[in-house]
N, C-alpha and C positions, 0 to 999 in steps of 0.2 A: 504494500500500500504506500501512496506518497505520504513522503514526512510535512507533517503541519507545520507552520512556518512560526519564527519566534519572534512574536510583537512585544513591545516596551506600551503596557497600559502609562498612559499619560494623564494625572487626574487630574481634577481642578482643586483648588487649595480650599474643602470643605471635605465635612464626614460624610462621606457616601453613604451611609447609612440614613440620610437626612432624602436620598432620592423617592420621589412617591412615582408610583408607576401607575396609569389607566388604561384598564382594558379591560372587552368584553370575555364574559362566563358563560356557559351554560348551564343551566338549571334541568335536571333531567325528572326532578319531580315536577314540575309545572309546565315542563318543554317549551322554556325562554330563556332566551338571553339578559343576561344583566350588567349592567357597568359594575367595576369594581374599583379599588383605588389600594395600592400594599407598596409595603416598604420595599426595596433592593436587597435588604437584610430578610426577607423572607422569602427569597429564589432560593430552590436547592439545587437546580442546575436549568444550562440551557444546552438547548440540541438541536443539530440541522436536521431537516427532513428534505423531502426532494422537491425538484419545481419551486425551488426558492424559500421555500415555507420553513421556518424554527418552530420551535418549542420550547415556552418557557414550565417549568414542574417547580412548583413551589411547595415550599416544606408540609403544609398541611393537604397533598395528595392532589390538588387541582393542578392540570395542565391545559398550558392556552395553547393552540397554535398561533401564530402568528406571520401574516402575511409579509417575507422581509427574511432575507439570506442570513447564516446567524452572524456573518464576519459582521455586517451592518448592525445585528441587534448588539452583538457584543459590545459595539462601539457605541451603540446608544445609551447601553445600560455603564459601562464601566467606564463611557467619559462620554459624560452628561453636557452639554451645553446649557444644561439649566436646572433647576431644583426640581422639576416636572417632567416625565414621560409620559406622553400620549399618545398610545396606539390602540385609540377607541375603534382609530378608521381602519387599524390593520387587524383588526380583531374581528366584524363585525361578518355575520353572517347571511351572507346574500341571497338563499334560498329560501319555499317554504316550510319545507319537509326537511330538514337538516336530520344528521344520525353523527351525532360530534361524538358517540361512544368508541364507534369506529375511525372516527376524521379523514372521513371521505371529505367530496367535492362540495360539503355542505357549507365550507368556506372557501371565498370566493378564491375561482383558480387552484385549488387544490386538487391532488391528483385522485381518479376517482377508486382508486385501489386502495383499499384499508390499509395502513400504517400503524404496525406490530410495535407497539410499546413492553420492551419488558420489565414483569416486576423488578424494584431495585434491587441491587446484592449492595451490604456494607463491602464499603471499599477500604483497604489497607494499605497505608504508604511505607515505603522502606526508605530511607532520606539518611545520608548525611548533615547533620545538623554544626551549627558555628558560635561557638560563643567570642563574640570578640572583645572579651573584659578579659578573659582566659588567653585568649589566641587559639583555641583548641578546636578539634572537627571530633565529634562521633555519631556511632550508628546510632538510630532511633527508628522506633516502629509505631507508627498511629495510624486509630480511626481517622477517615477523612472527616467523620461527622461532629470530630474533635475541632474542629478548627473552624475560625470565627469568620467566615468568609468574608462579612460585610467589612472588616476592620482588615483584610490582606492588603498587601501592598508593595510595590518596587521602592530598594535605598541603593542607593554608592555609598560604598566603604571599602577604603584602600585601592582603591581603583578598580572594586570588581560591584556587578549588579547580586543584588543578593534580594530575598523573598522577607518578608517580617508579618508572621502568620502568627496572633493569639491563641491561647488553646485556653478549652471549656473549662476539663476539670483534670489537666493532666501536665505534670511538669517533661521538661525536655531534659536530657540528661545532665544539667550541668544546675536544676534546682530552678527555672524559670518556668515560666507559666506560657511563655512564647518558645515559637523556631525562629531562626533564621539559619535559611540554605541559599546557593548559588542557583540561583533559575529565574529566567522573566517569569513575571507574574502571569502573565497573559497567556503563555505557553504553560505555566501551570495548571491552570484553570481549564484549556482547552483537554490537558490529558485527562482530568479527574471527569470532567465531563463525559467525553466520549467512552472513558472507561465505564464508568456508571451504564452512561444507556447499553451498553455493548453487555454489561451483566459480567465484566470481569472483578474480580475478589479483591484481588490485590493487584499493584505496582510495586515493582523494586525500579525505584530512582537513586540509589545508591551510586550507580557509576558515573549518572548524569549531576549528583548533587557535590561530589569530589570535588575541589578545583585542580585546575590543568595541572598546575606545577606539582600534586599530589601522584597526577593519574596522567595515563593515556590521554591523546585528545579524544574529547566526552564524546559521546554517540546519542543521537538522537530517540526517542520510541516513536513507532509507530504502532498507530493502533487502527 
């Protein structure tokens, strides 16, 4: 498969967590749709589908499709132009007889072949982690589900790009309550994603989270 490319997320100098997002729902008790309005901080991932169409699945089990390639939503969601998203118009659904259980063509332009969602599998990272109070690297093993997405984020230190990822309830090996590994953010996100939809368990990012002068030059995953 081709290797996914590795973008430098670029925020704006605010908590992402402050983005409000609109988009339409389906109601499969009343068989309507509904506006809704949710924080950034409650996506548990987003995913392409075909003919241009994403997927945002947010932590309490709802999944929107969303009319809009995911490189474009990505960028709308993880670097906002404004403290609001609005994709009422890329949500709404164009027919009368919609069947959003399956997400078919019941939104507009979507392909009219069902789109197999599978159940989640908890995902598990295997990462080299960085203390730089220490100067030290070790192995560390986590839930993905550990990790505070809304608060991840790209830093430079010492002249390398490094991840700065809070954790729920779990310290990192060196007694903090964060990571920080060597990897674009944005390339992070896109593997934990894709892994999720794909139903894979775990990732070992160990060789990729190394830095050079440790290891071989790093190898990319594909998935």
């Amino acid at each position: 498969m081709s290797t996914m490319p590795v973008i430098k997320a670029i925020r704006p100098n605010r908590n992402s967590d402050d983005l409000i997002i609109k988009a339409h729902v389906w109601d499969k008790g009343t068989a309507q749709i509904y506006p809704i309005s949710f924080k950034e901080s409650r996506i548990d991932f987003l995913a392409g589908l075909k003919d241009g169409w994403s997927l945002i699945a947010l932590q309490s089990g709802i999944k929107i499709p969303v009319a809009m390639p995911l490189k474009e939503l990505q960028s709308a969601i993880y670097q906002p132009k404004s403290d609001t998203l609005d994709l009422l118009d890329r949500t709404t659904i164009q027919t009368t007889t919609p069947t959003p259980d399956s997400l078919t063509d019941s939104f507009a332009n979507a392909s009219a072949k069902p789109i197999d969602i599978p159940a989640e599998v908890p995902l598990t990272l295997h990462l080299i982690v960085y203390d730089p109070e220490q100067k030290k690297y070790a192995p560390f093993t986590v839930a993905e589900a550990e990790i505070e997405w809304s608060r991840v984020k790209d830093y430079w230190s010492e002249n390398r790009s490094y991840i700065y990822a809070p954790l729920k309830n779990t310290v990192n090996p060196f007694g903090h309550s964060y990571i920080r590994f060597q990897m674009h953010e944005n390339y992070f996100r896109n593997i934990c994603n894709r892994a999720k939809l794909q139903g894979i368990p775990e990732l070992n990012l160990r060789k990729m989270t190394t830095p050079k002068h440790l290891q071989d030059p790093i190898t990319k995953v594909d998935l």
